[in-house]
C-alpha positions, 0 to 999 in steps of 0.5 A: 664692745660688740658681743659678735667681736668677742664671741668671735676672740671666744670662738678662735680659742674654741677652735685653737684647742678643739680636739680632731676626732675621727669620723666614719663618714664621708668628708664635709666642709670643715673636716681634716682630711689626709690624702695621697694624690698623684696627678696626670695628663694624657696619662703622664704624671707632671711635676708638683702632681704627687702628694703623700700624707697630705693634710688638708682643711675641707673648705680652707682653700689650700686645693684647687677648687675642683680637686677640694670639691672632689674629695668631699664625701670620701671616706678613710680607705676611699679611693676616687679619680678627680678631673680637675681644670687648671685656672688660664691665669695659673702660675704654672704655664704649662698646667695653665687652663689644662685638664688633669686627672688626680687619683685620691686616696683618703687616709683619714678624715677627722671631724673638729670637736670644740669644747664646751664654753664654760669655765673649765674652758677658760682654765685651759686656755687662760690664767682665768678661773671663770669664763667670765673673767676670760670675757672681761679680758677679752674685752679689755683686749679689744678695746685696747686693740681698737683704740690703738688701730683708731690711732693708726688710723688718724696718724694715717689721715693726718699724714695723708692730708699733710702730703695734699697740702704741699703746694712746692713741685715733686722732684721727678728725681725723687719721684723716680727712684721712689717707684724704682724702689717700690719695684724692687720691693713687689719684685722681693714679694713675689720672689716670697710667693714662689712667683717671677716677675714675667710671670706676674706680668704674664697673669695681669696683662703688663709691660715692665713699663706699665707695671712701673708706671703703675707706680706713679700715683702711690710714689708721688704721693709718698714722696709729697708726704716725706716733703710735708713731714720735712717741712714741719721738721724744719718749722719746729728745728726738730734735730735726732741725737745719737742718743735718741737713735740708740734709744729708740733701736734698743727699744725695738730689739727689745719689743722683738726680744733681740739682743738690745747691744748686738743690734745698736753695734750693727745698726749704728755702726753702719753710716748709711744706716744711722744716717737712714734711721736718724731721718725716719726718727726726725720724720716721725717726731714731725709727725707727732707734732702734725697729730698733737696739733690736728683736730679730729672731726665727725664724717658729718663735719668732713661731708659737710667741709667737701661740699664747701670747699674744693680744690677747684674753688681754691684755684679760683680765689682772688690771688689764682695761687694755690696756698702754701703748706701749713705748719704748726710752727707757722702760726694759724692756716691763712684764712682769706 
């Protein structure tokens, strides 16, 4: 394990107990500060323009960049007008690409002061006794962390070469209502984000049309992976029982520290939702299967494969059919 990842898990712990001490001086990139701001323009105050006793990390972003660089150097007691410009692209339209004037108070302004690395540190941010024994947990952390995101990733890789295989059409049907979904879930994101469809559409440049069509490529691909995964299912009659359904939910309330038997009640007393988690559960046992049988290469061996062969080169072999998806319980890749 790199010594830069775990003086970086270190350095977060430093900052996650360091103590907030106020300074004299003037305000610099890391320091808390707290303001009063009320802003104007031409002289009228706008709505979303005044803030009170509002705490602020010197270089975290949570200001307009002008305004942040405006407050630097004050010191608690310090009074400052900012001018400040509005971004074109901001999502407020009428403050987009406007000048505006802040009046900032610095309440405080307070330095981070982080402890020392040794172990009394370690006491206080662990069950550890030594700073030594913290660095062996911590790298014990990561590695586990790595090895798991390295699976992940592999999972991911396999899925992704499944979905290119599938030699059989796209339904536009399915293809269709998976884009519409994935336009209802960024809908559901933005609305998160305080942010409206028209005025998203409004910062990037799109039509609804466009925005839908966007979503072509990532839908079609997500529907050839689920047909890819169906495919295996069906090869290795991979069936979900009730049971296993039950199972898998306790687990997972379990893991969000949920009542287990509140949550199977709800979820399999709905029809449309048992029947919805029995096909993700048979799609992922497909998908098991698909990583237990792929053989991991180096980037070499995968540079190397992409230079011998070709989608193209494929095409143009003696039969001019593309090969039909493989499966592991379909025996060996046909070989030509």
């Amino acid at each position: 394990m790199p010594r830069e990842a775990i003086d970086g898990e270190l350095e977060r712990l430093r900052l996650s107990v360091a103590e907030l001490v106020p300074v004299e001086r003037g305000a610099e990139e890391g320091d808390f500060a707290v303001i009063e701001f009320v802003g104007s323009i031409d002289g009228a105050e706008f709505e979303g323009g005044k803030g009170s006793d509002y705490g602020i990390e010197l270089g975290g972003g949570r200001l307009l960049p002008d305004l942040e660089r405006g407050v630097q150097g004050m010191k608690a007691g310090d009074e400052r007008d900012i001018t400040v410009t509005f971004p074109p692209d901001y999502p407020a339209e009428t403050l987009a690409g406007k000048a505006a004037q802040f009046h900032v108070t610095a309440k405080e302004v307070k330095e981070r002061r982080l402890p020392e690395l040794d172990d009394e540190f370690a006491k206080s941010v662990s069950e550890f006794d030594k700073l030594s024994e913290l660095e062996a947990d911590i790298t014990n952390s990561l590695q586990d962390r790595v090895q798991v995101e390295s699976d992940q990733l592999f999972r991911q890789t396999v899925l992704a070469s499944l979905g290119r295989e599938l030699s059989t059409p796209l339904p536009e049907a399915i293809v269709r209502s998976r884009m519409s979904e994935m336009a209802r879930n960024l809908i559901d994101d933005l609305a998160r984000r305080g942010m409206t469809t028209e005025q998203f559409l409004a910062i990037t440049g799109q039509t609804s049309e466009d925005l839908v069509n966007e979503l072509r490529p990532q839908a079609e691909e997500s529907v050839a992976r689920d047909l890819a995964l169906e495919a295996v299912a069906d090869a290795e009659q991979i069936e979900v029982t009730d049971e296993q359904v039950e199972a898998w939910i306790r687990e997972q309330a379990e893991s969000a520290e949920e009542d287990a038997d509140s949550a199977v009640e709800r979820l399999m007393g709905d029809p449309a939702t048992l029947t919805a988690l029995r096909i993700d559960l048979r799609l992922q046992k497909a998908l098991d299967i698909a990583v237990d049988n792929a053989k991991e290469i180096s980037p070499e061996q995968a540079e190397a494969r992409a230079q011998l062969w070709t989608p193209e080169k494929e095409s143009d072999d003696a039969s001019g059919k593309p090969s039909a998806i493989w499966t592991p319980g379909s025996g060996e890749p046909a070989t030509s």
